[in-house]
C-alpha positions in Angstrom: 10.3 -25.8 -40.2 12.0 -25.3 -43.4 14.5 -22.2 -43.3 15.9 -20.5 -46.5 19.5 -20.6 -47.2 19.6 -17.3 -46.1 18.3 -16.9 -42.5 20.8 -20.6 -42.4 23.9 -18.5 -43.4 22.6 -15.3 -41.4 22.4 -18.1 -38.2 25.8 -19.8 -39.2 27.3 -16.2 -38.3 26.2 -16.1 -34.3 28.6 -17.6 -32.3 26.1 -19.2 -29.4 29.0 -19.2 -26.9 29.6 -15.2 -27.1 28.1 -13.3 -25.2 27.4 -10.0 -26.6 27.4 -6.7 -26.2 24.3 -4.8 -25.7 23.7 -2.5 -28.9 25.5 -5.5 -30.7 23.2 -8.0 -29.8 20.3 -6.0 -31.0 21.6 -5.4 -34.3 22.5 -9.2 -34.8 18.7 -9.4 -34.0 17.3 -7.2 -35.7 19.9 -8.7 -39.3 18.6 -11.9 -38.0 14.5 -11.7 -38.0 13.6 -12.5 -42.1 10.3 -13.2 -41.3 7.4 -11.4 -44.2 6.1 -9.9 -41.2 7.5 -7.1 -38.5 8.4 -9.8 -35.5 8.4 -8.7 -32.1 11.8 -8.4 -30.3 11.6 -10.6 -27.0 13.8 -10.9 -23.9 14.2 -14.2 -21.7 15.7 -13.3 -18.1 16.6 -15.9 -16.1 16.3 -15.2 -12.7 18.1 -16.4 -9.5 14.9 -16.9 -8.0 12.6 -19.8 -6.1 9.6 -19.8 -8.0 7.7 -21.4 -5.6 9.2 -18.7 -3.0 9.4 -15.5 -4.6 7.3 -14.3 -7.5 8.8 -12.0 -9.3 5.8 -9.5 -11.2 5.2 -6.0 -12.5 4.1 -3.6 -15.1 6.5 -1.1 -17.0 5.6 1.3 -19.7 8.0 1.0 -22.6 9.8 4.2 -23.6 8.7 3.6 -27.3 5.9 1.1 -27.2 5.9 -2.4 -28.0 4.5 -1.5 -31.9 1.1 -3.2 -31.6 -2.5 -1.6 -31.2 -3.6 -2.9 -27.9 -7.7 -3.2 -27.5 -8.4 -2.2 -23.6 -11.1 -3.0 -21.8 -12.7 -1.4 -18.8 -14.8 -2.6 -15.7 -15.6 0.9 -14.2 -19.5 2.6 -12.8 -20.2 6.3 -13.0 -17.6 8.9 -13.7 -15.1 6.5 -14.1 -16.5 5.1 -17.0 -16.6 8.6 -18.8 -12.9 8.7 -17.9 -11.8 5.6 -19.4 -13.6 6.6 -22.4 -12.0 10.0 -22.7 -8.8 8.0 -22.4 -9.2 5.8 -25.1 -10.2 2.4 -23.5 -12.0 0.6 -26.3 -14.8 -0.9 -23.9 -16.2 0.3 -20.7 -18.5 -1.3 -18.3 -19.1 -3.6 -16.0 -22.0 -6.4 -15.5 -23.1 -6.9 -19.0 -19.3 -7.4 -19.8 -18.8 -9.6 -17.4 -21.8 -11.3 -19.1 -21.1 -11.7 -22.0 -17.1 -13.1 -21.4 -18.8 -15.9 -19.1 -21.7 -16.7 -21.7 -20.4 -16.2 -25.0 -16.5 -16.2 -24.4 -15.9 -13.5 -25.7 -12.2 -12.3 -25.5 -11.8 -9.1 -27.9 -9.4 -7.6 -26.1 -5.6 -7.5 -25.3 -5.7 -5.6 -21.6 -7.9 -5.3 -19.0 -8.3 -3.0 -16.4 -10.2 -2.1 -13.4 -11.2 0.3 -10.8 -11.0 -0.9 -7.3 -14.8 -1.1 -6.6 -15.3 -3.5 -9.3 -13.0 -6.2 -8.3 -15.6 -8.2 -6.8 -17.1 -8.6 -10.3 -14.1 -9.2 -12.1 -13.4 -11.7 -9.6 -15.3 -14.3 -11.0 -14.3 -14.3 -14.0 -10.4 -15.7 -12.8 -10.7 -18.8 -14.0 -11.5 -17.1 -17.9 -8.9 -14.7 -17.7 -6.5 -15.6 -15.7 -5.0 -18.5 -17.4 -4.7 -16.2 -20.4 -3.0 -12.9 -18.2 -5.4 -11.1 -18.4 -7.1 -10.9 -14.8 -6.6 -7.1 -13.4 -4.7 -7.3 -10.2 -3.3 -4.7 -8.0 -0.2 -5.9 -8.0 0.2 -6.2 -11.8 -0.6 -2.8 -11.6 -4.3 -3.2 -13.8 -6.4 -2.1 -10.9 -6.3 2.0 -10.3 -8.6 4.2 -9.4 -6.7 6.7 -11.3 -8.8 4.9 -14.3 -7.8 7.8 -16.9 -4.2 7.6 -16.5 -4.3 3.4 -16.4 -5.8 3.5 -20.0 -3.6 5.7 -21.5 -0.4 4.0 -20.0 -1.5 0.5 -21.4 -2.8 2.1 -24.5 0.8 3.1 -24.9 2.7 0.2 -24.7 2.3 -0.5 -20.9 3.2 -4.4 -20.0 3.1 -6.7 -17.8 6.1 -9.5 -17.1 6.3 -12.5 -14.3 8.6 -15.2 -13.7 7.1 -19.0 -14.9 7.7 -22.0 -13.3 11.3 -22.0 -14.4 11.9 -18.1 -12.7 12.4 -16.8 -15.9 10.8 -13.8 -17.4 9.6 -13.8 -21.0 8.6 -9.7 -22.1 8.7 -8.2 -25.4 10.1 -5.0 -25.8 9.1 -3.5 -28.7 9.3 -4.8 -33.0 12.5 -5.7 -35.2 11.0 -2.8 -37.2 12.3 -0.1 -34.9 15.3 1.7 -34.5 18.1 0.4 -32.9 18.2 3.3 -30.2 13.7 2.3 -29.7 14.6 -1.2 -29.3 18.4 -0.5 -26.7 15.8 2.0 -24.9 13.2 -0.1 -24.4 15.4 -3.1 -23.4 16.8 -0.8 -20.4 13.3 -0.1 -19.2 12.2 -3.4 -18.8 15.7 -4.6 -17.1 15.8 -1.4 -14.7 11.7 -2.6 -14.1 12.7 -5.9 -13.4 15.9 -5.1 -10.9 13.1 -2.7 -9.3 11.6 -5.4 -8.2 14.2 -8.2 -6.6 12.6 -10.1 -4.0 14.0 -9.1 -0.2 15.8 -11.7 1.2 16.9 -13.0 -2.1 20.5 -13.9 -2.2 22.9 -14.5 -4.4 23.0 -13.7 -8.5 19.3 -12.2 -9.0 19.9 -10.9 -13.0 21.7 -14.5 -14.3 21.3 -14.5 -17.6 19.4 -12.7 -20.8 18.8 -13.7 -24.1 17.3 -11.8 -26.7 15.7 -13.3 -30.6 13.1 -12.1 -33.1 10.0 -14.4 -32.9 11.3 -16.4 -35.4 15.0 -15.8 -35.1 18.0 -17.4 -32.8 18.6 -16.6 -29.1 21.4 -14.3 -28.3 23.0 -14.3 -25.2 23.4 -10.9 -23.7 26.1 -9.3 -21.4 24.0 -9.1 -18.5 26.8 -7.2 -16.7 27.2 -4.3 -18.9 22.7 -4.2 -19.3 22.8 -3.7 -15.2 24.8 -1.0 -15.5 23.1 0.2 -18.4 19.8 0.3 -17.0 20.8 1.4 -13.3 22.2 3.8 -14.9 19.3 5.6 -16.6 
């Protein structure tokens, strides 16, 4: 890709052997995204973990978002499907759903979510919406029967972060388009979420290394030090 003189002199100004300071790093970011459109700010942690021991998973609701409408969809029966209307969920239901993702692949929708009770259904569709994260799970978080509440949190920015094959975690944390103080917020949300959930047993370094970027920009190494203490801290 082709990259204007600009963003080449805006990149010729990161040192990529610093590592930097919190609020600094997300204001080099944030000079740093020239895109035509409002990027998303995204955070790589590498973890000190075994994949194939200890996967590391988990919802958090962002403090300010993550800046995009996010289309929810619902497998609920009776009452509960009143409730995740009244919360905003943008399709409720349960069978004919189902139906129509396994016979006409249809995939309209960012989040999904479901009451216990239905699990059974949304079980067979893993192999559609797992691969793509979307597969409710209790773990994850997506499966409540506190339907009402579940909508609204993932309505507002809720997400969800795991490790790949590589134990690092890949979130976003909001748009280059927010304030500095949205985007620092946000950041200590999803590193206090992901401290929350250090394996037991697991020894040494968990939190190794963070880098933040725009989606088009540079990675910038953070100091993972002072973000611990940041986000213990809150």
């Amino acid at each position: 890709m082709r990259r204007s003189r600009r963003y080449r002199e805006l990149v010729a100004t990161l040192d990529r052997q610093r590592v930097y300071p919190v609020r600094e790093a997300i204001e080099l970011m944030k000079r740093l995204a020239t895109a035509k459109f409002p990027e998303t700010a995204e955070a790589a942690f590498k973890l000190g973990v075994n994949p194939s021991q200890h996967m590391v998973r988990g919802t958090v609701s962002l403090p300010h978002g993550t800046g995009k409408s996010v289309r929810v969809l619902v497998f609920a029966r009776g009452e509960k499907i009143r409730e995740a209307e009244e919360a905003g969920a943008d399709y409720v239901g349960g069978e004919e759903l189902a139906e129509r993702i396994q016979k006409e692949g249809w995939l309209e929708f960012d989040r999904v979510a479901a009451t216990p009770d239905m699990m059974p259904l949304v079980g067979k569709l893993g192999r559609i919406l797992g691969p793509r994260g979307l597969m409710p799970s209790p773990k994850s978080g997506t499966v409540s029967q506190d339907i009402g509440k579940l909508v609204k949190e993932l309505k507002a920015g809720m997400i969800e972060f795991r490790t790949d094959r590589g134990g690092v975690v890949h979130a976003p944390f909001g748009r280059v388009d927010f304030e500095l103080e949205q985007l620092y917020e946000n950041l200590l949300a999803l590193t206090q979420a992901i401290l929350e959930r250090r394996p037991e047993g697991q020894k040494g370094r968990y939190l190794q290394q963070v880098h933040i970027s725009s989606t088009m920009g540079p990675g910038i190494r953070v100091d993972e030090g002072e973000l611990i203490q940041l986000a213990q801290g809150r």
